[in-house]
N, C-alpha and C positions, 0 to 999 in steps of 0.2 A: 702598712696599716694592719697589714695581717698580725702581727703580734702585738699591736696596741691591744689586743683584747686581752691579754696581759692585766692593763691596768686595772680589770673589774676585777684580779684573783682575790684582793682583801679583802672585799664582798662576798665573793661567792665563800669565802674561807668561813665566813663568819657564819653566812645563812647554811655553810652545811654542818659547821660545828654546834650549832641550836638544836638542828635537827638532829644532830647523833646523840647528842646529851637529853632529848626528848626522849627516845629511841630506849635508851640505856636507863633513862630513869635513876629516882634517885633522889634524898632529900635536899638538893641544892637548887637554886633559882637561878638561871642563866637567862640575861635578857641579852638579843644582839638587834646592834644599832648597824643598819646599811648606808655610810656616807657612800652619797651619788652626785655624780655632777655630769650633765648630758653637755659634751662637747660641741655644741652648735654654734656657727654664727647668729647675731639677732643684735638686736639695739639694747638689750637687757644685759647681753655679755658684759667681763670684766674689762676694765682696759688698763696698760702700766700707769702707775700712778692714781688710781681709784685709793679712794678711803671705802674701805668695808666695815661697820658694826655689826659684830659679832655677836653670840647668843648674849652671852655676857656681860654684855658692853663692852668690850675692847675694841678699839679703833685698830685694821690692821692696813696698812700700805701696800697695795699691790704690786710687785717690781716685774715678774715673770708670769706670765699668763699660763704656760703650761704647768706650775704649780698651781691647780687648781684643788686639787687631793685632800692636801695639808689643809685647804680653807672649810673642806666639811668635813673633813676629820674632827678639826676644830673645836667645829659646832658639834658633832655626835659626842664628843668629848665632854663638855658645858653638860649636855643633855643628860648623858651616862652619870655624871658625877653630882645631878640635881636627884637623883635617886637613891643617894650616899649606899654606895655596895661597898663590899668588901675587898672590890679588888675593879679594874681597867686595865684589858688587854686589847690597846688597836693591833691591828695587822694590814697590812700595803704596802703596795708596788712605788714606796715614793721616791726615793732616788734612785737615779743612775749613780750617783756615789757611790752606794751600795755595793754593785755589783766592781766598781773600781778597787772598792777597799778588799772585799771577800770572795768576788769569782761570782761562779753562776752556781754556787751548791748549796753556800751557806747565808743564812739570814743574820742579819745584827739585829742586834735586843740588847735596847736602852731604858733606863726605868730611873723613877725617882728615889727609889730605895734599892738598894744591894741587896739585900737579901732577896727581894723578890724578884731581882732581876736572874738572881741565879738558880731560885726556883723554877722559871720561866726557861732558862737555859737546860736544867735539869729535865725537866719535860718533855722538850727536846729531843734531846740525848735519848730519853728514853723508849720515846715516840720513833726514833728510828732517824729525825729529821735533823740538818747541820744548824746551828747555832749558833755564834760567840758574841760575848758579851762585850760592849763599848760603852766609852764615856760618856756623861752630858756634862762637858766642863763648863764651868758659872761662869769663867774668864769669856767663854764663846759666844754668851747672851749678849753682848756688847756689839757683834756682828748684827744684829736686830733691829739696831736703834737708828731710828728716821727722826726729824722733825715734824713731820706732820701728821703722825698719828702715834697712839701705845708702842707700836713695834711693827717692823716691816716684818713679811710673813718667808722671805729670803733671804740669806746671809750671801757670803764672796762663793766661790769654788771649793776653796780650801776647805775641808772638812765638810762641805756641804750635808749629809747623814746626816752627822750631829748638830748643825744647825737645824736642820727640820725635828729633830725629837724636841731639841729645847725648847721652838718653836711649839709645840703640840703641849710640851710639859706647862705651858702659860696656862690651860684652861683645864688641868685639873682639879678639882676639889680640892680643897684643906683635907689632909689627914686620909686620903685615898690612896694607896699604894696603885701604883700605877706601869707598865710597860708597851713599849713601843716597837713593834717587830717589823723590820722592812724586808719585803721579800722582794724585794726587783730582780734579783738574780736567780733563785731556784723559784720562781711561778712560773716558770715557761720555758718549754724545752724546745730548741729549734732543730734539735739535732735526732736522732734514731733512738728509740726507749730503750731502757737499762735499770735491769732490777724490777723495781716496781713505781718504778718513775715514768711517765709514758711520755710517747711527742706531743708537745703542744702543752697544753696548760696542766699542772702537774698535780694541784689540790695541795699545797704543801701549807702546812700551815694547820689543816683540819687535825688532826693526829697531834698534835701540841695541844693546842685549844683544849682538845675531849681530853687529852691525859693531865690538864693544871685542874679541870672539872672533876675527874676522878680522884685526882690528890686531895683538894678541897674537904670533898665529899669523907675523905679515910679521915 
């Protein structure tokens, strides 16, 4: 249980990337949205096979309960993109895929446009933090499809990652550029500090955020 705390890094990412672009100043608007979900038992809990309505209206299928993440991403998604910005950057801890695919250094960053996905990647690099870019193949949304609602909110195994982006990419905006960074593998270091990474929960993710806000801004 000690490194579930882990799972709050895309939050905290977010609420300290607000605060350093407050900080730094500057003619850009950066609003951050904290998707939360308090892990409790209760009779309001989700259960497999719930229909959930989304901000949206999309009907989602529940298959796995501990993807809960992806379901107020979701919604902070819907929400973010009722504000028509410029741009949607999530960041979290959502799969364990992640860390299958990339190790514990580098984050994947998914987006619905290439250019911005390699902006995002760019940032990155430059921010000091690992990165690399992956697909959202349209073949893979097929993974989604239930009978009993829009789209179940979990795909198979296989590629699990990029089923959770495509997943997320359902509730952006029209004409919002958009990326998805999952950090499960460098938010949390279980191991003795290195560089300027320390043990335990690393902040990775802050230092991209403020440097796509400064690019912006140039």
């Amino acid at each position: 249980m000690v490194t579930m705390k882990s799972d709050m890094a895309g939050a905290a990412a977010v609420a300290a990337a607000v605060l350093a672009a407050a900080e730094l100043g500057g003619p850009v608007a950066v609003t951050g949205y904290l998707c939360l979900a308090e892990n409790m038992p209760g009779g309001t809990a989700q259960r497999p096979s719930d229909v959930v309505v989304m901000r949206d209206g999309t009907s989602v299928e529940i298959l796995d309960t501990d993807a809960e993440g992806r379901m107020v991403l979701g919604d902070g998604i819907c929400l973010a993109s009722e504000k028509k910005p410029d741009w949607i950057v999530d960041i979290a801890t959502l799969t364990g895929a992640q860390m299958i695919a990339l190790g514990d250094d580098i984050a994947g960053v998914m987006a619905n446009d290439d250019d911005f996905r390699a902006t995002v990647v760019a940032a990155a690099d430059a921010a000091g933090e690992g990165a690399w870019p992956m697909p959202l193949p349209a073949a893979m949304r097929a993974k989604l499809d239930t009978p009993t609602a829009d789209l179940a909110h979990k795909g198979d195994r296989a590629g699990g990652m990029l089923t959770a982006g495509i997943f997320l990419q359902e509730f952006v905006g029209e004409g919002i550029d958009w990326a998805h960074v999952d950090i499960a593998g460098p938010s949390y270091n279980e191991k003795g500090p290195r560089g300027r990474t320390p043990k335990g929960g690393t902040g990775f993710g802050v230092s991209t955020l403020v440097t796509l806000v400064e690019g912006h801004r140039a």
